[in-house]
C-alpha positions in Angstrom: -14.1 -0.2 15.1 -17.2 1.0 16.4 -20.8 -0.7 16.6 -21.9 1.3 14.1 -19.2 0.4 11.6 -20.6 -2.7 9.1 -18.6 -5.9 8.6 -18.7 -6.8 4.9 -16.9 -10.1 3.5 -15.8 -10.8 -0.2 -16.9 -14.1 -0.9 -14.4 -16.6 -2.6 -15.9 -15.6 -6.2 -15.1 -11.9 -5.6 -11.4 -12.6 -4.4 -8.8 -11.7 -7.1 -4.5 -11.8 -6.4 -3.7 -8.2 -5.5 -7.0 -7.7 -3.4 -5.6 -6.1 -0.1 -6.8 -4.6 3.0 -5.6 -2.9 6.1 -5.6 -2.5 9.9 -3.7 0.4 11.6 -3.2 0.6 15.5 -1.5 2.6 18.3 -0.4 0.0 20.8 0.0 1.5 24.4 1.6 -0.1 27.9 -2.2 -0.5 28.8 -2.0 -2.8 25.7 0.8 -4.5 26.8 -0.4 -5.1 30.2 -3.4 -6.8 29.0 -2.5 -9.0 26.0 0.0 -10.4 29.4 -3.2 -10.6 31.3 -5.5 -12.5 28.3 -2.4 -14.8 27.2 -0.2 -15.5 30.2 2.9 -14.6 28.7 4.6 -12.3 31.3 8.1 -12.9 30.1 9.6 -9.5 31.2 11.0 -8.4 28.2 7.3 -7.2 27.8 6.1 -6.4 31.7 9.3 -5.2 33.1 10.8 -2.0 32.0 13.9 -2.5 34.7 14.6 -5.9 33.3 13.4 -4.3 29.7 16.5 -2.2 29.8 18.9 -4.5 29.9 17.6 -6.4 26.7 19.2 -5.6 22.9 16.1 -4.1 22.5 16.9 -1.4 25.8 13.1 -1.1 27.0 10.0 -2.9 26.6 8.5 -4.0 23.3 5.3 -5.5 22.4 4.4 -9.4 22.0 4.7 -10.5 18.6 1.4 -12.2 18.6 -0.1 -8.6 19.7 1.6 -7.6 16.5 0.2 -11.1 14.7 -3.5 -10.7 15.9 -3.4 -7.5 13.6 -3.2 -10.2 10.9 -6.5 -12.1 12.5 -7.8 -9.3 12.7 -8.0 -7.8 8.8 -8.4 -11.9 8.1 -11.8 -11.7 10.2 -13.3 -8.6 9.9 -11.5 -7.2 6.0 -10.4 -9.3 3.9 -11.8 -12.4 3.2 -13.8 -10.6 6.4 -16.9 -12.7 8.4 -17.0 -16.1 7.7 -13.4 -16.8 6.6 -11.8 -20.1 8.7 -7.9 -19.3 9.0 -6.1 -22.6 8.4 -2.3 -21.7 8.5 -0.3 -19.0 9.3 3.7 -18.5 8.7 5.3 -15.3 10.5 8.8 -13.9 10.6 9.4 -11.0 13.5 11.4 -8.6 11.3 11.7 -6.0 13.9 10.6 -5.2 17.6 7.8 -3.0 18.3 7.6 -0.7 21.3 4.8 1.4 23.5 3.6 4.1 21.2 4.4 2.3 17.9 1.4 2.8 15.3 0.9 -1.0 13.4 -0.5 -1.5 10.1 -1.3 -5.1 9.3 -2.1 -5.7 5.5 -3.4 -8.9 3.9 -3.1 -9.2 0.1 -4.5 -12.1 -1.9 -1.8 -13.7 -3.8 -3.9 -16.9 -5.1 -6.8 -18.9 -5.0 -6.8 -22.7 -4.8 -9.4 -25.7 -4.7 -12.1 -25.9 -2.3 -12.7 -21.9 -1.4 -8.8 -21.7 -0.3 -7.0 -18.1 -0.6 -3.4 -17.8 0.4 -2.8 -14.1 1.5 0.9 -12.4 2.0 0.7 -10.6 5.2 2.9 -7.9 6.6 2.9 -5.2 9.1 4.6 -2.1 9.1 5.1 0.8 11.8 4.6 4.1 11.1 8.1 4.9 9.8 7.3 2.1 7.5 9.7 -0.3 8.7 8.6 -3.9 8.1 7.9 -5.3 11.7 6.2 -8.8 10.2 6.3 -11.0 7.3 4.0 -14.3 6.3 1.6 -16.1 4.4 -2.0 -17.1 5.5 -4.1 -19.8 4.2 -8.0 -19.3 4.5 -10.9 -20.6 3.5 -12.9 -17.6 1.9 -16.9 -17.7 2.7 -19.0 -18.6 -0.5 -21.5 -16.3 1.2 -21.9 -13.0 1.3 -22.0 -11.7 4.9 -23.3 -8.0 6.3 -23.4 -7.3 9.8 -23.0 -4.2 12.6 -19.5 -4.6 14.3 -20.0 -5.8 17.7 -19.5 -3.3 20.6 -16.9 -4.6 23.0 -16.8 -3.9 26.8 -14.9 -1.2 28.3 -11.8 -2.8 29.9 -9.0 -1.2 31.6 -5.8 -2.0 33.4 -5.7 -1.1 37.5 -6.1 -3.2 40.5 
């Protein structure tokens, strides 16, 4: 997403089971790397390709809540979009993904409840379509509409 792009919301009212919306990503060893920065979770299965090896999964995959923040992600900037408040989230790790994966997370409204609530099934698939992650989300969907320019992130990079 780029500063340029425009966040847009669907307000509660607009919501209807079967709305959906998507997220793709490429995740890299640079990704890797920094979510292990950000999080503090340097268990090697993730920052040690020796030690990587000699897992079931024979190298290094990604954290699953790299893989989960896709979710947040179409959640906060999709689908409800700005001004959603995530409540609860469920998640089953269906299958490990690795360095040069490609991730799409989808969010699809399965029904609305009292006070602005939305439960959404989420899922994320790689690009051989395997099914990587499974859940349900519970959010509170704005009752306002919201318009605004993406933020532009810094420029951050892994080294010394």
């Amino acid at each position: 997403m780029s500063s340029t792009d425009t966040l847009e919301n669907l307000c509660y009212d607009e919501l209807q089971p079967g709305h959906s919306a998507s997220l793709s990503r490429a995740v890299s060893h640079d990704d890797i790397a920094l979510f292990a920065h950000l999080s503090g979770d340097i268990n090697p299965a993730h920052v040690d390709a020796e030690y990587a090896e000699s897992t079931p999964f024979g190298g290094v995959i990604v954290h699953g809540m790299w893989t989960a923040g896709l979710v947040s992600a179409v959640l906060g900037t999709k689908l409800p979009g700005p001004g959603a408040v995530y409540l609860e989230q469920s998640l089953q790790f269906r299958k490990p993904v690795k360095p040069g994966d490609t991730i799409t997370a989808t969010v699809e409204v399965l029904e609305k409840g009292r006070r602005g609530r939305v439960t959404l099934k989420c899922s994320a698939h790689n690009q051989d379509g395997v099914e990587v992650l499974r859940g349900e989300a519970l959010v509170i969907a704005p009752s306002e509409k919201v318009s605004r320019r993406a933020a532009e992130l810094p420029k951050v990079s892994v080294g010394e």
